[in-house]
N, C-alpha and C positions, 0 to 999 in steps of 0.2 A: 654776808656770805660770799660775795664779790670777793671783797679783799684777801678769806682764806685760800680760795681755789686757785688766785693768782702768784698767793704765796708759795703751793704746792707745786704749783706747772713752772715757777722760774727754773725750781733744778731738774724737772719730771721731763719737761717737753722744750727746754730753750726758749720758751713765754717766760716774758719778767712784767710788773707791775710797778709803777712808785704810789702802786696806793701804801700809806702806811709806812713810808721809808722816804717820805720827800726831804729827813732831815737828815739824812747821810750823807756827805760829801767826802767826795770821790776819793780824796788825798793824805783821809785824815788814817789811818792806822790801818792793820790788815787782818780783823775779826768784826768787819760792823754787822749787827746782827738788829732784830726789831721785835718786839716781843708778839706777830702773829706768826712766824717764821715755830712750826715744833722744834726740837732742838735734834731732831733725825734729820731734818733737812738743813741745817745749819752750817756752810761751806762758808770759806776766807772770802772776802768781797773785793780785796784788794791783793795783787801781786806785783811784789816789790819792783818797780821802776816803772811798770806796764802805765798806760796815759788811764786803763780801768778795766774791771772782770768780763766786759761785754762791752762789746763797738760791733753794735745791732745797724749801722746804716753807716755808709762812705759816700758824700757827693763832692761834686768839684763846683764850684760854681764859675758864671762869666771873665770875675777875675781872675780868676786860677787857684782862690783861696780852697782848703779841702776842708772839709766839714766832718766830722765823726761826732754821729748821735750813738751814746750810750745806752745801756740799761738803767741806770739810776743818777746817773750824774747829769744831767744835762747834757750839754753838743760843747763840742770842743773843735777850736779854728784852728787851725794852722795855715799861717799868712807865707809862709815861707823864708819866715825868720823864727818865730816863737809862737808855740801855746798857748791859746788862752780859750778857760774854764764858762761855761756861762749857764747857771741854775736858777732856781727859783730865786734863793738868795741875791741876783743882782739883776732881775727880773726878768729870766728869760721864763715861759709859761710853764715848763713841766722838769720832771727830773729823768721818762722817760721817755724816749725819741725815737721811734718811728714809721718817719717816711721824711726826707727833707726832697724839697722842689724848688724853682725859681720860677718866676713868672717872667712876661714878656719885657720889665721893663727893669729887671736886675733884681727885684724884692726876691730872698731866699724864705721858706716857708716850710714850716716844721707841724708834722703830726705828734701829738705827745700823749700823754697817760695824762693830761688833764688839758687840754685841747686843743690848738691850733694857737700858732706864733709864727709871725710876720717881721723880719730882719730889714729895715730898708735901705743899712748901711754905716746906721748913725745910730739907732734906738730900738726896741724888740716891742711889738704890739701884741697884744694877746687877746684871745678871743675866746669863750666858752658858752655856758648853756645859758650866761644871761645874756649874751649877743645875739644868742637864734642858734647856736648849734646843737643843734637834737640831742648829744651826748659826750661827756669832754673826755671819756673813754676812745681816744682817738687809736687805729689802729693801719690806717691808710692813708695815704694822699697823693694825687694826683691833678694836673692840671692841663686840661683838654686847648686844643688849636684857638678853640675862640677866647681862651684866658680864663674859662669857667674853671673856680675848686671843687674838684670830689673829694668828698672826705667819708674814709668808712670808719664806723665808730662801731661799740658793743652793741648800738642799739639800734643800726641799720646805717643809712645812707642818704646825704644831705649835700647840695651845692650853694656855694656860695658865690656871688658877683661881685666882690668886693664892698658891698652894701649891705643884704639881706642874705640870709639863710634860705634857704625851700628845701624842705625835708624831698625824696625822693623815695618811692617804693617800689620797688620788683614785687612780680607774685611769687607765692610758696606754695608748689605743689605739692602734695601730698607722696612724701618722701618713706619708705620705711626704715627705719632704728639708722635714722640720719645723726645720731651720735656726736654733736659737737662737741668740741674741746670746752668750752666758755658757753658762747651762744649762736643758737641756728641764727642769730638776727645781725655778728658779727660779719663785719667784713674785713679781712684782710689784706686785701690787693684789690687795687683798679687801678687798670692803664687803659691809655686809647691806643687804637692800630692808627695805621697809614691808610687805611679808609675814613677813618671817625668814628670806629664802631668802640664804643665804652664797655672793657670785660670787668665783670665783678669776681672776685675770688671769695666764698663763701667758706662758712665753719660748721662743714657737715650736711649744705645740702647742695654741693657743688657748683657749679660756672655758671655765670647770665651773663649774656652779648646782648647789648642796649644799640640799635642802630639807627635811634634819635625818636623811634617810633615802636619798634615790636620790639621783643624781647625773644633771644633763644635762650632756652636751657641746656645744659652740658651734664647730666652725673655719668655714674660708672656704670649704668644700662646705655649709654650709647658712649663706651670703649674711654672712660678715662678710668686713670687710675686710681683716684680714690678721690670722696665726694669732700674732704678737709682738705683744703687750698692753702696754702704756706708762700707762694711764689707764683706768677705770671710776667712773662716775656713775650714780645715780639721782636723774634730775629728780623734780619735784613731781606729774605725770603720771603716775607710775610705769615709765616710759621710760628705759632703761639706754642709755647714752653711753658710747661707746668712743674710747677716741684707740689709734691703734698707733704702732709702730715704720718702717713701710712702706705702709701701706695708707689714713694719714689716720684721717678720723672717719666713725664708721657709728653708726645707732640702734637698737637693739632694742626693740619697741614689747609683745613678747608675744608674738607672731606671727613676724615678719621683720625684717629690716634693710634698713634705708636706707642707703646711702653714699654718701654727702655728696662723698666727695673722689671718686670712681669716678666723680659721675654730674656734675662739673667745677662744681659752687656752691661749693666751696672750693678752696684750694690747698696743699699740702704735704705729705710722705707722714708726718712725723715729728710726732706731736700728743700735748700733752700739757695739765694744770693744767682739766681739766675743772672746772667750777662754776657754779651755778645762783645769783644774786643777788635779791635780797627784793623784785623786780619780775616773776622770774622768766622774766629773760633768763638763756641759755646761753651760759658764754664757756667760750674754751680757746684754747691757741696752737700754731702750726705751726709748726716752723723754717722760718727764710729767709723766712715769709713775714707774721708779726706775729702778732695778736691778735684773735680773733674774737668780735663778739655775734650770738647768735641773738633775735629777739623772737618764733617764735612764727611766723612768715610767709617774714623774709628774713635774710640776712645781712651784715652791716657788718664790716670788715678794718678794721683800725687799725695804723699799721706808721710808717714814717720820714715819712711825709706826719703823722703824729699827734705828731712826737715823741719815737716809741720808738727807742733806739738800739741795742739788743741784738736780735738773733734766733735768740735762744735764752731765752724764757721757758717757768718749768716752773710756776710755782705761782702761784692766784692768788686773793683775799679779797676780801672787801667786809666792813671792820668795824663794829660796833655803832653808831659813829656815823654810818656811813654812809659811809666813807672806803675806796677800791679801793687795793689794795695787790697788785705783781707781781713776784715775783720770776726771777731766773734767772742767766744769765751775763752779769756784769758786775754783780752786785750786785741792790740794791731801786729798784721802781718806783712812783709814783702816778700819777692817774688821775683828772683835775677834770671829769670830763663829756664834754669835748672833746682833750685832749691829755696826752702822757706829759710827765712829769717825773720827773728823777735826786732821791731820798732817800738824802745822803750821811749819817755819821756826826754831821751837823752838823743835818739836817733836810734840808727842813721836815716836821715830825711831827704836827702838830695842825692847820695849816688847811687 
């Protein structure tokens, strides 16, 4: 039942799955299809030159190398000479990818659709529910100040020391028609603040703030915008940024939220790719409706009038040298100041 509903949400809700499609690679023709997909939801998986149909995460890591986790392909490097592909087939752990991270001592580390992998440079380690990980339904990852892994899976929330596993549980308050997408037990996002306070993004029964001892709870009875979490950020202010599933973008300042999309300065109810850039402007994107910067005062949209031809961007960077990078459906984006540009397999990469 799993593997239909994920089949549904890839084109329903910008959720994709490799249950059932880990034999797809990414390069081979442009109809790959899998016989749990109905044939009403059946869209081209590949466009012609694009690096793939989904580039779900953009990270950089300490050497500068750029990382793009896919929807079904695996994560693709870019060293800053050439591409290179890395799937099941030559043993990276899943086909799809995201959350990627690094740890303190250069290891990069990937959330997948079939569980956690570990890059140390040389070789990909892979880790799932026979290692201790409560479920290889991987759907989060982050890595807190002391080196500890969070990891949110379908079937809750588990840390790792680099050893052992320990499953982790928040409680479940008794929520009404808390509607997840997938499951109330999903987690989507975790980051830590500049406190050390550990925020969970739930699927349908909103925010928990872990502050190594109690827990807060966040839904839309105390002013957020909707209880399905898609995105969490902490700006440089210490202002936690939410994108939902339904409800757009709200702020949490400490105090209360702002909603942005509630109070009509933005549009769309589906947000995600939150990100703060070294001007510290706030972008993120809505579906359907582009790409947004915050400066701080107002808000600037950037959409088919800019260029962008996708609306459905999920992730989005500004790297070392200064260069915005966006990913989502229909492949990779840049970003010259003023308008979108396609980054096919070919480039352009460097200017």
């Amino acid at each position: 039942m799993k593997t239909t509903v994920y089949s549904l949400l890839l084109y329903l809700v910008f959720i994709t799955s490799s249950n059932g499609q880990d034999k797809i690679n990414g390069l081979q023709g442009s109809n790959a299809q899998t016989d749990i997909i109905p044939n009403e939801f059946i869209v081209p998986l590949y466009y012609e030159g694009q690096l793939c149909h989904w580039v779900r995460r953009i990270f950089q890591d300490k050497r500068g190398d750029l990382w793009f986790g896919t929807g079904h392909y695996g994560v693709i490097r870019y060293d800053g000479i050439s591409l290179e592909y890395f799937t099941k087939d030559n043993g990276f752990g899943g086909n799809a990818v995201r959350g990627i991270v690094e740890d303190h001592e250069g290891n990069v580390w990937f959330g997948t659709g079939s569980g956690i992998t570990k890059y140390d440079g040389d070789s990909f380690i892979n880790y799932t529910e026979k290692d201790g990980l409560i479920d290889n339904d991987v759907w989060s990852i982050t890595i807190d100040s002391s080196g500890i892994i969070w990891i949110g899976t379908y079937e809750g929330v588990c840390k790792f020391n680099g050893e052992v596993f320990t499953s982790f549980n928040f409680p479940y308050p008794g929520i009404k028609d808390p509607t997840p997408i997938l499951s109330a037990d999903r987690v989507s996002r975790i980051i830590e603040d500049i406190s050390g306070n550990i925020w969970f993004g739930t699927d349908g029964v909103g925010i928990y703030k872990y502050d190594g001892r109690n827990f807060t709870h966040f839904t839309k009875d105390d002013g957020l915008c909707d209880n399905n979490i898609a995105d969490l950020m902490e700006d440089s202010d210490g202002n936690i940024w939410i994108g939902t599933m339904y409800g757009g973008v709200c702020r949490y300042d400490g105090e209360s939220f702002t909603n942005f999309t509630k109070n009509g300065v933005v549009s769309g109810d589906e947000a995600y790719g939150l990100y703060e850039d070294h001007n510290g402007n706030i972008w993120f994107a809505a579906e359907n409706y582009g790409v947004y910067r915050y400066d701080g005062k107002s808000f600037i949209n950037f959409y088919t009038n800019a260029g962008l031809t996708t609306n459905g961007i999920q992730s989005i960077l500004e790297d070392k040298e200064g260069r915005f990078w966006f990913g989502g459906w229909k492949g990779l984006y840049r970003f010259d100041g003023k308008s979108f540009f396609t980054v096919s397999k070919d480039g352009p990469w460097t200017k």
